[in-house]
C-alpha positions as CSV (number, residue, x, y, z in Angstrom):
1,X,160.2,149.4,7.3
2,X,156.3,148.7,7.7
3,X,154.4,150.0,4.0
4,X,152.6,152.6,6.3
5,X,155.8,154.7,7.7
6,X,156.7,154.7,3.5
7,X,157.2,158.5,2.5
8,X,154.5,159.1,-0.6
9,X,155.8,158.2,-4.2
10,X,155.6,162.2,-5.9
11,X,154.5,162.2,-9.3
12,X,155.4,164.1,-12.0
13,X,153.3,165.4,-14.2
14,X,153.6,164.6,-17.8
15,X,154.0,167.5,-20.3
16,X,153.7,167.5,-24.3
17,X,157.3,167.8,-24.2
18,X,158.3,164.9,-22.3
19,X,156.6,163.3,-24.4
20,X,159.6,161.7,-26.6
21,X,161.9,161.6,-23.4
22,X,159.7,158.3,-22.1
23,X,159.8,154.9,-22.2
24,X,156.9,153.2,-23.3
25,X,156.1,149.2,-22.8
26,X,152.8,147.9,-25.0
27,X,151.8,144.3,-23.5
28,X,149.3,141.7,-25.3
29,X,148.9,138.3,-25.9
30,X,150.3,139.0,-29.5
31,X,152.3,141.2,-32.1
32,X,153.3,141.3,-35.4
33,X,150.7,138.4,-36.4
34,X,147.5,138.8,-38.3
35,X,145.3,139.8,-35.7
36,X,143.2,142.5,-34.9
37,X,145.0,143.7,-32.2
38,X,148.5,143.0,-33.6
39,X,147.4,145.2,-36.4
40,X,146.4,148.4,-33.8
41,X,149.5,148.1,-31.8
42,X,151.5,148.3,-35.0
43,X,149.6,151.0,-36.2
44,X,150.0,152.6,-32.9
45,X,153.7,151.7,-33.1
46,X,153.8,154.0,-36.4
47,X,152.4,157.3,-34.7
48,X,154.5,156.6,-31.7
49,X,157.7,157.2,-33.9
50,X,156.3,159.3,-36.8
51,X,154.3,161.6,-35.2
52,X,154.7,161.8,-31.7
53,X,158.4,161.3,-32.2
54,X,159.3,158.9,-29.9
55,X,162.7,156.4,-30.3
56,X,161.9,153.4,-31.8
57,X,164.2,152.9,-28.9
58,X,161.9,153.6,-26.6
59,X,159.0,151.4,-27.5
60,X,159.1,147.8,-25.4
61,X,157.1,144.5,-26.1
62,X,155.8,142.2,-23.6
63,X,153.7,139.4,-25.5
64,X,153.2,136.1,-25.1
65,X,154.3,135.5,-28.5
66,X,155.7,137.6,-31.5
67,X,155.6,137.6,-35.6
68,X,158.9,139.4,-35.7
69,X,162.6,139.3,-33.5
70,X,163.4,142.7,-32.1
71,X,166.0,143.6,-29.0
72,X,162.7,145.5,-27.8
73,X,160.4,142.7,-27.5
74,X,160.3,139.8,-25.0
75,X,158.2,136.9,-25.1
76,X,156.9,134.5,-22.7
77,X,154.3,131.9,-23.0
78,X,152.7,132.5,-19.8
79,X,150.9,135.7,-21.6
80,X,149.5,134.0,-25.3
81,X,146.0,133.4,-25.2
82,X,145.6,129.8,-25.8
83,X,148.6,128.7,-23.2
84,X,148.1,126.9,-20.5
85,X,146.6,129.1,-17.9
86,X,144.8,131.3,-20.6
87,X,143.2,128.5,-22.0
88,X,141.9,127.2,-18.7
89,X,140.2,130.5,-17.8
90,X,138.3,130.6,-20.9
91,X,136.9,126.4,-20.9
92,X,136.0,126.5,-17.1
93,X,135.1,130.4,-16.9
94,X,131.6,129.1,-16.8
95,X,131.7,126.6,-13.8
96,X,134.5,128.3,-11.7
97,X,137.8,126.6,-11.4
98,X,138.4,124.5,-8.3
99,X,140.9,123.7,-6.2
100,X,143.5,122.1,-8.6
101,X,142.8,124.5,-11.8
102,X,143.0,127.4,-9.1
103,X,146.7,126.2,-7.9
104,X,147.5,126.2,-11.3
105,X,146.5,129.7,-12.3
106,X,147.9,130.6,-8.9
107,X,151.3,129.3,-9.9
108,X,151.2,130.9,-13.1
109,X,149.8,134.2,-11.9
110,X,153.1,134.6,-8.9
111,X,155.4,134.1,-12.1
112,X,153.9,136.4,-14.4
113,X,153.6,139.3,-12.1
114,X,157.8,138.7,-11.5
115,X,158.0,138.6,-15.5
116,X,156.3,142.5,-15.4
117,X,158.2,143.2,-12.4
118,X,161.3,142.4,-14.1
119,X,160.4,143.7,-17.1
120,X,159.4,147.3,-16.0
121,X,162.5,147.9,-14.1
122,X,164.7,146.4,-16.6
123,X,163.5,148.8,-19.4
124,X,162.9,151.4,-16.9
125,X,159.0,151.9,-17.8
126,X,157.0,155.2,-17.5
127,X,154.1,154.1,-18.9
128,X,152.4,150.9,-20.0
129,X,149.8,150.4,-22.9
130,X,148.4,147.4,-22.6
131,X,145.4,146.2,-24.7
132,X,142.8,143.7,-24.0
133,X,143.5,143.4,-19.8
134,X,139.6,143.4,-20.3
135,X,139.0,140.5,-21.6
136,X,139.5,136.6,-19.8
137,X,141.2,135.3,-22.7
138,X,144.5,137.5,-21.7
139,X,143.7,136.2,-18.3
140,X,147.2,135.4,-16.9
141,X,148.3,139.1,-18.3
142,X,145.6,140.8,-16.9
143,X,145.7,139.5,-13.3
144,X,149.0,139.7,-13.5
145,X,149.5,143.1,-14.2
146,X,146.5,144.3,-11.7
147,X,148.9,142.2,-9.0
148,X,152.0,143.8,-10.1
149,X,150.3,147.5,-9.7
150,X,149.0,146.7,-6.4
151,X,152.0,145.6,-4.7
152,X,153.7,148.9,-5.8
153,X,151.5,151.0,-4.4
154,X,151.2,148.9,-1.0
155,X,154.7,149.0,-1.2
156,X,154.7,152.5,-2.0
157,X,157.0,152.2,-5.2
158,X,156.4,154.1,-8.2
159,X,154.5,152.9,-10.9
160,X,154.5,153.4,-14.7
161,X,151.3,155.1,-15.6
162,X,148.4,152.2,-16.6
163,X,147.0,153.3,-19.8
164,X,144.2,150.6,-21.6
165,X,143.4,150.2,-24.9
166,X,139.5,148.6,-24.5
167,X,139.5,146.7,-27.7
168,X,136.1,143.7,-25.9
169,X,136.1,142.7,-22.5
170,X,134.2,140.3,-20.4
171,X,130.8,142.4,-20.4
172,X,130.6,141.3,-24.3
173,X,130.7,138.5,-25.0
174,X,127.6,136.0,-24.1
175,X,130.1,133.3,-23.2
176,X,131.5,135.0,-20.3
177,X,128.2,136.2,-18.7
178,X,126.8,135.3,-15.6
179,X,130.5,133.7,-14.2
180,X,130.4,132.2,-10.9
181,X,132.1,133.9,-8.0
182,X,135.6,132.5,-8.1
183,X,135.8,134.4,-11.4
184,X,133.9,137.2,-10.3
185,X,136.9,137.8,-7.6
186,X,139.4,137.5,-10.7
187,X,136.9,139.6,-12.6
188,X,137.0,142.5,-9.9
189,X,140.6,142.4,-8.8
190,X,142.1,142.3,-12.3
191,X,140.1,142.0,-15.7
192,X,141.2,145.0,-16.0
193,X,140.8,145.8,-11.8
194,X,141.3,148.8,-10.3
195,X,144.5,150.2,-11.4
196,X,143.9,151.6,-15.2
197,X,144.5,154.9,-15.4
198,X,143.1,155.8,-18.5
199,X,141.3,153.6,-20.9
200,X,140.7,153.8,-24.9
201,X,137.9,152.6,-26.2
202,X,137.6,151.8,-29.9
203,X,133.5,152.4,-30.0
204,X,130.9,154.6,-28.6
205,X,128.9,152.2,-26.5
206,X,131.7,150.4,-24.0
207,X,131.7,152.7,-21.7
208,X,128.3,152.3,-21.0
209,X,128.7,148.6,-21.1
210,X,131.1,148.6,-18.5
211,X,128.9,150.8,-16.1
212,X,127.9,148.6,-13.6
213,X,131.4,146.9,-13.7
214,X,133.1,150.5,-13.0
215,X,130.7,151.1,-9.9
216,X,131.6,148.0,-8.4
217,X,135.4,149.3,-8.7
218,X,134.3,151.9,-7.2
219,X,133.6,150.4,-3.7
220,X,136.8,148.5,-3.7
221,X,139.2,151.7,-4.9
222,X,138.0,155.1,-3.7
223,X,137.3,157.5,-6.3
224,X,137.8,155.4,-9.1
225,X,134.6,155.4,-11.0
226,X,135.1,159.3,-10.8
227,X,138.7,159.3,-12.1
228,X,138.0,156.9,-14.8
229,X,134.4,158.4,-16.2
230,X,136.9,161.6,-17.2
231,X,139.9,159.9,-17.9
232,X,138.4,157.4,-21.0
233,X,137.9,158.6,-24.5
234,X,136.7,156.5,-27.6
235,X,139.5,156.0,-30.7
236,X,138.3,154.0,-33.4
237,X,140.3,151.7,-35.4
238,X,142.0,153.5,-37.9
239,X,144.0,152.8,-41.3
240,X,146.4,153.9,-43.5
241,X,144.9,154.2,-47.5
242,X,146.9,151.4,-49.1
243,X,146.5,152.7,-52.7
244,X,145.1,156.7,-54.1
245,X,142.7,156.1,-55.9
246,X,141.0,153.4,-58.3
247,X,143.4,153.8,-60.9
248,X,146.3,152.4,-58.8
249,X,144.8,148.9,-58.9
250,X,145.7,148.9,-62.8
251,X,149.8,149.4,-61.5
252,X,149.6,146.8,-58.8
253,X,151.9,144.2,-60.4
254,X,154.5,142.9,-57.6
255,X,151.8,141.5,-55.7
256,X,149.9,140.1,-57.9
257,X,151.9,138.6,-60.3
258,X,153.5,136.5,-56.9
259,X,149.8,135.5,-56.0
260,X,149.3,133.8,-59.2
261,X,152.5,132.4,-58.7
262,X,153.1,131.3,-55.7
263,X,149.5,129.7,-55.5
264,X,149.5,128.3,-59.2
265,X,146.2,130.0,-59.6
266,X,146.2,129.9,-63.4
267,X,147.6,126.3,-63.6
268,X,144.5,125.4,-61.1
269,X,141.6,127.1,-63.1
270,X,142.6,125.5,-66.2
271,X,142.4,122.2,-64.4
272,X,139.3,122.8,-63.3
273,X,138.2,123.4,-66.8
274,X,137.7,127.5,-65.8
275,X,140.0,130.6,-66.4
276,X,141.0,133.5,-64.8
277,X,138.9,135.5,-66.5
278,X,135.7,133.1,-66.2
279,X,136.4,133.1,-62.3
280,X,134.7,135.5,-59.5
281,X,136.8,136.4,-56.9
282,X,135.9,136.9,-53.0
283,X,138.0,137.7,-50.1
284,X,137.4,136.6,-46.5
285,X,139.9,139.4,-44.7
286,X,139.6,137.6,-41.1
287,X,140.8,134.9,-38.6
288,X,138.9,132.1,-38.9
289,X,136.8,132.3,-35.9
290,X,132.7,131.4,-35.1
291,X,131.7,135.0,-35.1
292,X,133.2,135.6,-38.5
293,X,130.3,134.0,-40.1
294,X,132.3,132.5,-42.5
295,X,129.7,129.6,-42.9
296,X,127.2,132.2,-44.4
297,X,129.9,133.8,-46.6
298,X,130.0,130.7,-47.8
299,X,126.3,130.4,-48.7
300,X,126.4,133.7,-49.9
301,X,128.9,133.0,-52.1
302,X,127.6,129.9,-53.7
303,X,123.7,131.3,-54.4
304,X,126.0,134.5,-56.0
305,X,127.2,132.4,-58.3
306,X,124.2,130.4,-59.1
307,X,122.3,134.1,-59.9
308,X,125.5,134.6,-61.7
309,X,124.9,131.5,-64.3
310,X,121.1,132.8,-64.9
311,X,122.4,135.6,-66.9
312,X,124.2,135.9,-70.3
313,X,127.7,137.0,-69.3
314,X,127.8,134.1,-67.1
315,X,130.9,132.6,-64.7
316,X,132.2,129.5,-64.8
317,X,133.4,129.4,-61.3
318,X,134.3,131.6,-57.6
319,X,137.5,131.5,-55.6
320,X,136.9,131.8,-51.8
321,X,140.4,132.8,-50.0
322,X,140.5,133.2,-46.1
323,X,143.2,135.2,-45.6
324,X,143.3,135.3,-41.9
325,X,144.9,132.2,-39.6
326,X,142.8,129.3,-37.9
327,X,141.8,130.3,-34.4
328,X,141.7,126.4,-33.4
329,X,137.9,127.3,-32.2
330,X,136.6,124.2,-34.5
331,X,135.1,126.6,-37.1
332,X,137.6,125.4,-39.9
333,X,136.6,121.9,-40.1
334,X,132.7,123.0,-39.9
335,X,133.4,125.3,-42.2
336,X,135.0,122.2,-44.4
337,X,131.5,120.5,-43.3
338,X,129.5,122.9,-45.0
339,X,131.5,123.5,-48.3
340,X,130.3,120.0,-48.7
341,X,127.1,120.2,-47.7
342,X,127.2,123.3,-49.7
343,X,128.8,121.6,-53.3
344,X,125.8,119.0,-53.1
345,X,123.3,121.2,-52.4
346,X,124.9,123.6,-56.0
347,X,126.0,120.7,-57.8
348,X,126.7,122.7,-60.8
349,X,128.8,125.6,-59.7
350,X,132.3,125.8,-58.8
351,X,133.0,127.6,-55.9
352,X,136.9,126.8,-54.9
353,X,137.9,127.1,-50.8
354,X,141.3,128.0,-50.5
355,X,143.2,128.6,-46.7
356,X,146.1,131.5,-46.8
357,X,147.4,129.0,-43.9
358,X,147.8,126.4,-46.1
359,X,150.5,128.2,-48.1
360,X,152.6,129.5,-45.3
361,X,155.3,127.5,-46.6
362,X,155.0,128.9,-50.4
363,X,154.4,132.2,-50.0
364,X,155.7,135.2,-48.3
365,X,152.5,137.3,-49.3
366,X,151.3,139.2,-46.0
367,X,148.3,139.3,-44.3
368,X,147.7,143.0,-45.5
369,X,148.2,142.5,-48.9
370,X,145.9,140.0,-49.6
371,X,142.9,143.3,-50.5
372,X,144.7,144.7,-52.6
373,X,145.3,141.1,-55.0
374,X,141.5,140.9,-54.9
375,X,141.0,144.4,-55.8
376,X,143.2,144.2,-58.7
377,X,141.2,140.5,-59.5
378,X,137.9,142.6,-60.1
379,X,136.9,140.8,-56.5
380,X,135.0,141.6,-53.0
381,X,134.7,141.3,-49.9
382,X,132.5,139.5,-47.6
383,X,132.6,140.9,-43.7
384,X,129.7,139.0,-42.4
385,X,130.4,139.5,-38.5
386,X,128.4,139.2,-36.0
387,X,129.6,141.6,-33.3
388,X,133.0,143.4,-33.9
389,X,134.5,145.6,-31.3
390,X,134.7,147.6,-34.3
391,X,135.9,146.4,-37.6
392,X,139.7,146.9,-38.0
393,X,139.9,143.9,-41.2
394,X,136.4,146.0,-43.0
395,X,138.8,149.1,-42.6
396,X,141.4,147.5,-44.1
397,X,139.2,146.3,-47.1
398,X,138.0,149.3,-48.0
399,X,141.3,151.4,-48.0
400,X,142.8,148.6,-50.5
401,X,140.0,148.9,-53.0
402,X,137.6,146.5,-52.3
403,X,133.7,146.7,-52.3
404,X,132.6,144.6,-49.0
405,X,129.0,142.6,-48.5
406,X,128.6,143.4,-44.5
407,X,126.1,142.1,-41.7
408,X,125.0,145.4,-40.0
409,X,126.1,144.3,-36.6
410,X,125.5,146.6,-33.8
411,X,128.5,148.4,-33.9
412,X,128.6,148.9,-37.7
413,X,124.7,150.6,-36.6
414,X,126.3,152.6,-33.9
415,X,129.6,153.9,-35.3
416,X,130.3,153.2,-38.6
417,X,127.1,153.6,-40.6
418,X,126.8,157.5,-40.3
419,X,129.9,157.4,-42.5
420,X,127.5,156.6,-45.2
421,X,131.0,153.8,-47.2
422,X,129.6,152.6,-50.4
423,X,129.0,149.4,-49.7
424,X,126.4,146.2,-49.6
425,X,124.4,146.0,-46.4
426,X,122.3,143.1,-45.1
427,X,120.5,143.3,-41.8
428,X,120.2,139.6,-41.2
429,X,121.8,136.4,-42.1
430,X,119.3,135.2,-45.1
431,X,119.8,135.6,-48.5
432,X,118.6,138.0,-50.2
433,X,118.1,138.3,-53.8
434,X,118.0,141.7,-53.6
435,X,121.8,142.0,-52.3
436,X,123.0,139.6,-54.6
437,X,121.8,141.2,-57.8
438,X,123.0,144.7,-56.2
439,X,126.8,143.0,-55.6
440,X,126.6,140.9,-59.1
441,X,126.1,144.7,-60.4
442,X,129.1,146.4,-58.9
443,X,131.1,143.3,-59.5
444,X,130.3,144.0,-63.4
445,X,130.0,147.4,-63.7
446,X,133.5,149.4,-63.7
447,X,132.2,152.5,-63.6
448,X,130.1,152.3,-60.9
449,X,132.9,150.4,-58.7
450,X,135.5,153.1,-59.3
451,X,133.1,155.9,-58.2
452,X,132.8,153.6,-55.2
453,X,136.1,153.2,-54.1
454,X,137.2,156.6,-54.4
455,X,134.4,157.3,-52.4
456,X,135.2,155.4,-49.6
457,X,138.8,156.1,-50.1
458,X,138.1,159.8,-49.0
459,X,135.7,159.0,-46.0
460,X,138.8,156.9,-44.4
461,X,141.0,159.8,-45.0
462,X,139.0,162.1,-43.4
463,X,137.5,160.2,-40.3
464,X,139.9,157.5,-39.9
465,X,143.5,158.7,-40.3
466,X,146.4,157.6,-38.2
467,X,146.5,161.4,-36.9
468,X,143.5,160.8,-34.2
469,X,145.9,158.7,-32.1
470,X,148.0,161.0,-32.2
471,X,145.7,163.7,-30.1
472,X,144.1,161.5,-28.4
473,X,147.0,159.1,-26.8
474,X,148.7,162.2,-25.9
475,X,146.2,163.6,-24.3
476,X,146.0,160.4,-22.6
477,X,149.8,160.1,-21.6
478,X,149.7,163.8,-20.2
479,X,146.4,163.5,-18.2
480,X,147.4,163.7,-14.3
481,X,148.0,160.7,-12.2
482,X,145.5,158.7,-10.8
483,X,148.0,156.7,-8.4
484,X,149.1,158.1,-5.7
């Protein structure tokens, strides 16, 4: 029967009730890893069951690759960034892909849309949360999904209800400006396309960054710029508090006593003629990734320490720990390149570099508890980013304890500054002897560093609790249908 002589798909309407009754499918690149977006879908994962009261039951995983095994979650490598098609979107976004690249991504695109297709009717789907199917490094997925979508509706089939969670896209990132108009097409018909029916957005200004992109929709799907500028709302990252108050750092044992441990931390020190005690401690709570800035931590850091060794209490030495995993951008080996650079140019201190990465094999410590160690070490934080879709790891930081030093990039102006966090500040990347002396002060001063973190312990509970995702992805889910 022709698509056109097709009786209409009728669409319920989703109530408050119905609600737990669903069946629910979040797709990304990743989960259960220590990413950024792995971290919100967990988080999101939590409110689902405890709040909202879903079945743990009914929460699916589509990812191209997965931290945990679960009956729920299926894996394929035709969705993680970094795979084949994935990886040739983002190297040849630039210069468009060609006839050969094109077959390729062609190839992989036909299968992936079967994968969803297969998927969604396997787990019986009502409504699909996928994040990032905005951004061309989840290329394959997105496309994909925007394929699937439209040849349900031109087949007139019902479709599980397209909800977005906007963590960056295309529009915002320098490397993906300007694309030629192979990608353009992709752009248009599926990074995110038409078919979202609701997005999330985890800071104030994407909307509006996304603007001109929306209008173009507009002309290719009637009444979609409409639909979409009232069916969008902003959620920012969120977080749990991972201790009460100050005074919790003095009972966090378990953890601690394994770091030593399993890292040989004391053993270490002594051979480097330094202590525990004589040592300053600074976490780096991120992937390690260009935009991270890790190369200025690092330079931060070292001219720390050097202000440090002016003074009468002085420190022997600083521990440096990455906690976050390599993200095979080349910014770990120049990162090596200028800890060298660095050690000659500070001869006399003795900043260590240490990789959680490296130690997969000893430890079992996990990617969230790593602020809390460094809170009970007397440490801080350095969160020199800079541009953040928001700043899920700097969350994280400051609900375990830890005082960050943060570049001010433009979302931290726009979103996250009015909270007025007890923090260190800089507005560019130079040092500034101003900001060291303020960070060797809270470092030493107890008092002052309790007050602090009990301050900022209270701000995350009352702007940036778990309960907003609540309200606002229901609101979302209940919102009327925009296929039809």
């Amino acid at each position: 029967m022709p698509s056109s002589t097709l009786p209409d798909v009728v669409y319920k309407k989703y109530h408050k009730k119905d609600i737990p009754k669903l069946r629910y499918a979040m797709l990304h690149a990743r989960f259960g890893l220590p990413d950024g977006v792995s971290i919100v879908m967990k988080q999101i994962e939590s409110v689902m069951i405890n709040d909202m009261k879903i079945p743990k039951e009914n929460i699916f995983y589509l990812v191209g690759k997965s931290g945990k095994k679960d009956k729920n979650i299926t894996t394929n490598n035709l969705f993680l960034d970094g795979f084949n098609g994935n990886r040739l979107a983002t190297q040849k976004f630039k210069h468009g892909f060609g006839g050969h690249i094109s077959e390729r991504i062609e190839n992989e695109l036909r299968d992936a849309v079967q994968i969803i297709e297969d998927f969604v009717e396997k787990n019986k789907i009502d409504v699909i949360l996928a994040h990032n199917t905005c951004h061309p490094v989840n290329f394959i997925l997105a496309v994909a999904l925007s394929r699937f979508y439209r040849n349900r509706l031109q087949r007139k089939q019902k479709t599980p209800k397209y909800l977005l969670w906007w963590h960056d896209s295309h529009m915002e990132r320098e490397h993906f400006a300007n694309p030629p108009q192979d990608i353009e097409r992709y752009l248009l018909q599926g990074i995110p396309g038409p078919y979202p029916e609701y997005i999330f957005f985890i800071n104030s200004g994407q909307f509006r960054i996304a603007e001109k992109y929306f209008l173009q929709l507009g002309k290719m799907k009637k009444d979609f710029f409409e639909n979409i500028s009232m069916n969008n709302d902003v959620i920012y990252n969120t977080t749990d508090t991972f201790i009460e108050s100050f005074n919790d750092l003095k009972k966090e044992k378990d953890g601690f006593v394994k770091f030593l441990r399993d890292f040989s931390l004391e053993e270490y020190l002594i051979e480097q003629n330094t202590s525990l005690k004589d040592t300053l401690f600074c976490l780096q709570h991120t992937r390690i990734v260009k935009r991270k800035r890790i190369d200025f931590a690092l330079e931060y850091c070292f001219e720390l320490l050097a202000e440090t060794n002016k003074r009468r209490k002085k420190k022997k030495s600083l521990f440096f720990f990455i906690s976050g995993n390599d993200d095979k951008d080349g910014s770990k080996q120049q990162l090596r390149r200028k800890y060298l650079a660095l050690k000659k140019k500070f001869p006399d201190q003795q900043v260590f570099l240490e990789f959680a990465e490296d130690y997969y094999k000893k430890t079992d410590i996990k990617f969230e508890e790593y602020p809390r160690i460094f809170a009970k070490l007397g440490g801080f934080s350095t969160y020199f980013s800079e541009i953040e879709g928001f700043g899920n790891n700097l969350l994280e930081v400051l609900a375990s304890g830890l005082i960050p030093v943060v570049y001010t990039y433009p979302v931290f102006c726009s979103d996250i500054e009015k909270y007025n966090f007890k923090l260190i500040a800089l507005d560019k990347f130079e040092i500034q002897q101003d900001k060291i002396k303020e960070t060797i002060d809270i470092l030493k001063n107890n008092r002052k560093r309790k007050i602090w973190v009990n301050m900022n312990l209270d701000i995350l509970r009352e702007n940036f609790a778990h309960k907003i995702i609540d309200l606002k992805l229901t609101r979302g889910i209940i919102r009327r249908r925009a296929h039809k």
